[in-house]
C-alpha positions in Angstrom: 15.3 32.3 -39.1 15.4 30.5 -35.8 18.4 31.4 -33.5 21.0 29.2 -32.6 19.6 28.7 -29.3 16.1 27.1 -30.4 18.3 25.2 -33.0 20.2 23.9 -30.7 16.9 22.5 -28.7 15.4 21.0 -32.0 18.7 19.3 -33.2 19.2 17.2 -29.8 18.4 14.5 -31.2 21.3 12.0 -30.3 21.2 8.3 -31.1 23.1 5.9 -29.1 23.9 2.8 -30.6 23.4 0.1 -28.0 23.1 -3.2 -29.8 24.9 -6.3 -29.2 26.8 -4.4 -26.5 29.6 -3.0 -29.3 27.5 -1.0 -31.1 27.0 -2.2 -34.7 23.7 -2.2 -36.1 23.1 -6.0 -37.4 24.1 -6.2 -41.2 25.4 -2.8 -41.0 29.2 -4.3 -41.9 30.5 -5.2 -45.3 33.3 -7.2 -46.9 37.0 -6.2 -47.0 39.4 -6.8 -49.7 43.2 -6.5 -50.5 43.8 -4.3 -53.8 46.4 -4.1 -56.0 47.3 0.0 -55.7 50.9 2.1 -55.5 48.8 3.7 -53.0 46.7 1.5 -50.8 46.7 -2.1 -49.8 42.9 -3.1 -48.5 40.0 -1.5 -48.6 37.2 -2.1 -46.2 33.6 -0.6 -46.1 30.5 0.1 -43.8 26.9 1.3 -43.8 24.6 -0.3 -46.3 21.2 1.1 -47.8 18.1 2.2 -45.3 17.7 4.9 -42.5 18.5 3.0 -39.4 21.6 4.1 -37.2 24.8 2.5 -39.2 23.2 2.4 -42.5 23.0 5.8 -45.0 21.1 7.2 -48.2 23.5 8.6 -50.1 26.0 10.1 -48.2 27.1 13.0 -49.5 30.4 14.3 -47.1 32.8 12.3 -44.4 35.2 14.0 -42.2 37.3 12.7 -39.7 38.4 14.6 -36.2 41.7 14.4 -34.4 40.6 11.0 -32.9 40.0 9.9 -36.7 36.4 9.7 -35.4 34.4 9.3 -38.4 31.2 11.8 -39.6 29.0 11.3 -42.7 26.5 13.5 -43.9 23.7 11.9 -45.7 19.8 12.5 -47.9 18.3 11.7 -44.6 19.7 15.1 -42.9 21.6 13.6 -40.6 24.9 13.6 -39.3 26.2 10.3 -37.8 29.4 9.5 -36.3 31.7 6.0 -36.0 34.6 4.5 -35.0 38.0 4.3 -37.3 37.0 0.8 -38.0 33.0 1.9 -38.4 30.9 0.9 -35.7 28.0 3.4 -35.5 28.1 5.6 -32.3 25.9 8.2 -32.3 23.8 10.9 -34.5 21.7 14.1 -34.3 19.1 15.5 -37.2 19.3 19.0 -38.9 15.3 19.8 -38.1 15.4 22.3 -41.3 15.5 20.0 -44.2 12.2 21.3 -46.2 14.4 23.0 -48.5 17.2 20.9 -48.9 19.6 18.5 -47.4 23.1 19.6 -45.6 26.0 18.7 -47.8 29.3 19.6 -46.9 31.5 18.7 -43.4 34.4 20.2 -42.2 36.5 20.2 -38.7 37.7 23.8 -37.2 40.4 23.9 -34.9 39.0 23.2 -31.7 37.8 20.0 -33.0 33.6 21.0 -33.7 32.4 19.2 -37.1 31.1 21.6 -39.5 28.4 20.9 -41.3 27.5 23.2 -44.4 23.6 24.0 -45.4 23.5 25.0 -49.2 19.6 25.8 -49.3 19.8 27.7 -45.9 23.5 29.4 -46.9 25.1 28.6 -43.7 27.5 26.8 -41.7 27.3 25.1 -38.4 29.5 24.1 -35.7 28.7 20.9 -33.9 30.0 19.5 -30.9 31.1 15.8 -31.6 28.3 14.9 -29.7 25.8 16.9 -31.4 25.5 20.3 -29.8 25.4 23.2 -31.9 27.7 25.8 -30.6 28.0 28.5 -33.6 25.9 29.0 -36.3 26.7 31.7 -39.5 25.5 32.9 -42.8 23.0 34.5 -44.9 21.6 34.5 -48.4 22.5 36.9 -50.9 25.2 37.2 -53.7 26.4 40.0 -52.0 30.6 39.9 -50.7 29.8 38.4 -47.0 27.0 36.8 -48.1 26.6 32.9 -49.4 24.8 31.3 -52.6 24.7 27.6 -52.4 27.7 27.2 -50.0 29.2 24.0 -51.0 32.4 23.5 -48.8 34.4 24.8 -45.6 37.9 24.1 -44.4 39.6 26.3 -41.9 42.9 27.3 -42.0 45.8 27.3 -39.2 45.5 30.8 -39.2 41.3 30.4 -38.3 40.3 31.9 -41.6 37.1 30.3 -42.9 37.1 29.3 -46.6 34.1 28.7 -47.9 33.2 28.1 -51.9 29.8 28.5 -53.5 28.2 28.2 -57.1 25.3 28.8 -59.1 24.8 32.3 -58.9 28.0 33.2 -58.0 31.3 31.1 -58.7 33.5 31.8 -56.1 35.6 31.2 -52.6 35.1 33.5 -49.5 37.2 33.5 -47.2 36.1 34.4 -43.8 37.6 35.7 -40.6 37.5 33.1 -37.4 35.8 35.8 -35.7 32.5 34.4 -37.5 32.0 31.5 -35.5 31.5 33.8 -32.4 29.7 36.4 -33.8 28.4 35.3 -36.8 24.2 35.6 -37.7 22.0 34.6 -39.9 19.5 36.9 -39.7 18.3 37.6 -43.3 20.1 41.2 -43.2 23.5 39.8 -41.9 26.7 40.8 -43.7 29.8 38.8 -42.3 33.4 40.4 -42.6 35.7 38.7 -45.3 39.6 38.9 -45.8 38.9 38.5 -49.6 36.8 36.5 -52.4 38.2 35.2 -55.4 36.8 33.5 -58.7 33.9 34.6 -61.4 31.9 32.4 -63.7 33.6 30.8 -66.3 36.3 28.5 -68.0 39.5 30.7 -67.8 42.3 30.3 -64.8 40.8 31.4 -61.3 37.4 31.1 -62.8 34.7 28.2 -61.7 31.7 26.1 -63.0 30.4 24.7 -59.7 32.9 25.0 -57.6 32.7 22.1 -55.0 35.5 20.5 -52.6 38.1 22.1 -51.3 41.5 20.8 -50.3 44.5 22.8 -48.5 47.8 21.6 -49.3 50.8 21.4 -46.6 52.3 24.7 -47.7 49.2 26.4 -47.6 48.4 26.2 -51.3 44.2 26.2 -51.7 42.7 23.7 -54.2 39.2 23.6 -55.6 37.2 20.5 -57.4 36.0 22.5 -60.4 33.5 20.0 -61.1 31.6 21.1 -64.3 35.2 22.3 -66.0 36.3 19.0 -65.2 39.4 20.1 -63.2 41.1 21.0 -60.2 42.6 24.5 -59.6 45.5 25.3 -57.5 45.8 28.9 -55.6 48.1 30.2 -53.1 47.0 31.5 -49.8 45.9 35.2 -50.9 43.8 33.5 -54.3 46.0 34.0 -56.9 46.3 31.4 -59.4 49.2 28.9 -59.6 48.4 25.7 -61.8 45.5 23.6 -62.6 45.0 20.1 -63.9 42.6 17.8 -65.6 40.1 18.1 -68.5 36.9 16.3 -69.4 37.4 12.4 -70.6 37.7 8.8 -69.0 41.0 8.1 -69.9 43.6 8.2 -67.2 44.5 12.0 -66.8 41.2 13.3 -67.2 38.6 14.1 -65.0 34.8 13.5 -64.6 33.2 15.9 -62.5 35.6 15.9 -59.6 33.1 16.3 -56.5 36.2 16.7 -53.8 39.8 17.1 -53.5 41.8 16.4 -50.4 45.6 16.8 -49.8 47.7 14.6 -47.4 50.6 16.0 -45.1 53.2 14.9 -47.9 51.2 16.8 -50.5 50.2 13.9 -52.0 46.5 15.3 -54.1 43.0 12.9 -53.8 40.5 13.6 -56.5 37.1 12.1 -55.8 35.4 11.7 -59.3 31.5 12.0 -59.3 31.2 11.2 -62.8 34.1 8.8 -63.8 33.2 7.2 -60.0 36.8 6.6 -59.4 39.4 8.6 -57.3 42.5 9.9 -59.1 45.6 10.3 -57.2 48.4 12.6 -58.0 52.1 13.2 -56.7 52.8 16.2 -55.3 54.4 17.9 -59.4 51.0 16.8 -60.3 52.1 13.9 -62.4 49.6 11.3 -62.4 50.3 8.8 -59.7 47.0 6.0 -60.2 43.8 6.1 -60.9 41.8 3.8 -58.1 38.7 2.3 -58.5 35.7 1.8 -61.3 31.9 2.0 -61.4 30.5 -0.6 -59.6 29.3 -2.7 -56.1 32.3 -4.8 -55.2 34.9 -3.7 -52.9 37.2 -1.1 -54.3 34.4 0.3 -56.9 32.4 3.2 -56.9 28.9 5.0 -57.4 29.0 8.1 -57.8 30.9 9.2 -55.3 30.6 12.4 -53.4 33.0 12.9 -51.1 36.6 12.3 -49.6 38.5 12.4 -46.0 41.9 11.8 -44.8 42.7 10.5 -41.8 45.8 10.9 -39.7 47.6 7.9 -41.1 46.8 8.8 -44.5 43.5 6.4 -44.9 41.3 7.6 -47.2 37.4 7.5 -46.8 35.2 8.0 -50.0 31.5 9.0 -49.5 30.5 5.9 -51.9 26.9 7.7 -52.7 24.6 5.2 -54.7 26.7 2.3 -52.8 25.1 3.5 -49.7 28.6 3.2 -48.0 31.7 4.7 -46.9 34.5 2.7 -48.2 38.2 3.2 -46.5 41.1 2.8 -48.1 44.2 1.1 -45.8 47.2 3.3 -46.5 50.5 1.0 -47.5 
């Protein structure tokens, strides 16, 4: 496993975008459109098919920083960044990609993008501009150990939470210490505060546990994709509520990829397999259902992942669109 310090030298690959002076690969921008939503009022989009700086292969995560920067993770292993209103500004390359692409992307508190490596069971810190300054995780299905790590939010308190499937269904939740003196040597065990959730279809259990969401007071919220549903736990993992179940109709779910959850407690589900998002008040009554499979504005494929910024615009990770559309909050 190479340490973070040769990682760092191979990952320094930062592209500047210096076209036409502002920044915007040619063809790189798409149409906007007013929609009729409770919710939203326009939606606009950016990116387009192809490898160049600006465009994506289906990207997989977006996150936004405290400057409602813009990062999106996509198939080519690379992690670029843009504007609020998406011109391109920069990107750097994960060099380890021979066993699979990174997938998740997160923001800890002192405003680094993380940047989660299922086939490598790890999680990186980046500097908005590209530098890797902490590195963690290690295979094994051990407790402190990762399987397939899917997701990472970090708490106001610094905890880590981290959720993983396949061999193991479940959420870790890590100390903030990790990021300091975390390895990922192939015998590192990181501390944990605790783990919750087993295979299965019963409350607090998961098949594939995927996005997570944190909730205004704290409350924890998984996308349990393959049990078509979203599961609500409070901060020490025990089970409160859950909601959805397999269908079309509005009020189910297919395959909910993400969940995110605005400061009002207002609940984003990003549906991978219905290709629509599903919003929901705070009592979990169902608020909307936005969007339908398709190209135009507004419409989905297979979308993979969500991000709120801080005026409550939402960014979907339009996968198969090649895009990242944003939804205007009203």
């Amino acid at each position: 496993m190479r340490s973070p310090a040769d990682f760092r030298a191979a990952v320094l690959w930062v592209g500047f975008a210096l076209l036409s002076g502002c920044g915007v690969p040619e063809g790189s921008r798409e149409t906007a459109a007013e929609i009729a939503s409770k919710t939203f009022r326009r939606v606009e989009s950016f990116g387009g098919p192809g490898v160049a700086p600006g465009r994506f292969n289906k990207p997989r995560s977006v996150v936004c920083d405290r400057e409602d920067q813009v990062y999106v993770v996509d198939m080519t292993g690379r992690v670029q960044r843009f504007t609020p209103d998406g011109r391109f500004v920069l990107q750097w390359q994960l060099p380890e990609t021979d066993l699979g692409r990174p997938k998740g992307l997160g923001l800890d508190r002192d405003g680094n993008v993380l940047v989660v490596e299922p086939h490598y069971q790890r999680v990186n810190h980046f500097t908005p501009e590209g530098r890797l300054v902490a590195q963690w995780g290690s295979r094994g299905t051990e407790v402190g150990r990762m399987i397939l790590p899917r997701a990472v939010v970090q708490r106001p308190n610094g905890d880590f939470l981290v959720s993983e499937y396949t061999l193991v269904e479940r959420i870790q939740v890590f100390p903030s210490s990790v990021a300091t003196t975390g390895a990922t040597a192939s015998d590192a065990t990181l501390p944990t505060v605790r783990t919750w959730g087993t295979p299965g279809l019963g409350e607090g259990q998961f098949n594939r546990a995927e996005g997570l969401g944190l909730g205004p007071d704290g409350t924890v919220w998984v996308a349990d994709s393959c049990n078509h549903r979203i599961q609500a736990f409070d901060g020490d993992g025990r089970f409160l509520r859950s909601w959805g179940r397999a269908g079309t109709a509005p009020g189910t779910l297919g395959y909910p990829y993400d969940v995110k959850v605005d400061r009002d407690g207002v609940l984003f589900v990003c549906e991978f397999g219905n290709s629509r998002i599903t919003v929901l008040e705070p009592d979990g009554t169902l608020r909307e259902v936005v969007g339908k499979a398709g190209s135009k504005p507004g419409e989905f494929a297979n979308p993979w992942g969500i991000a709120l910024d801080s005026k409550g615009n939402l960014y979907v990770a339009d996968a198969m669109n090649h895009r990242i559309q944003k939804f205007l909050r009203r």
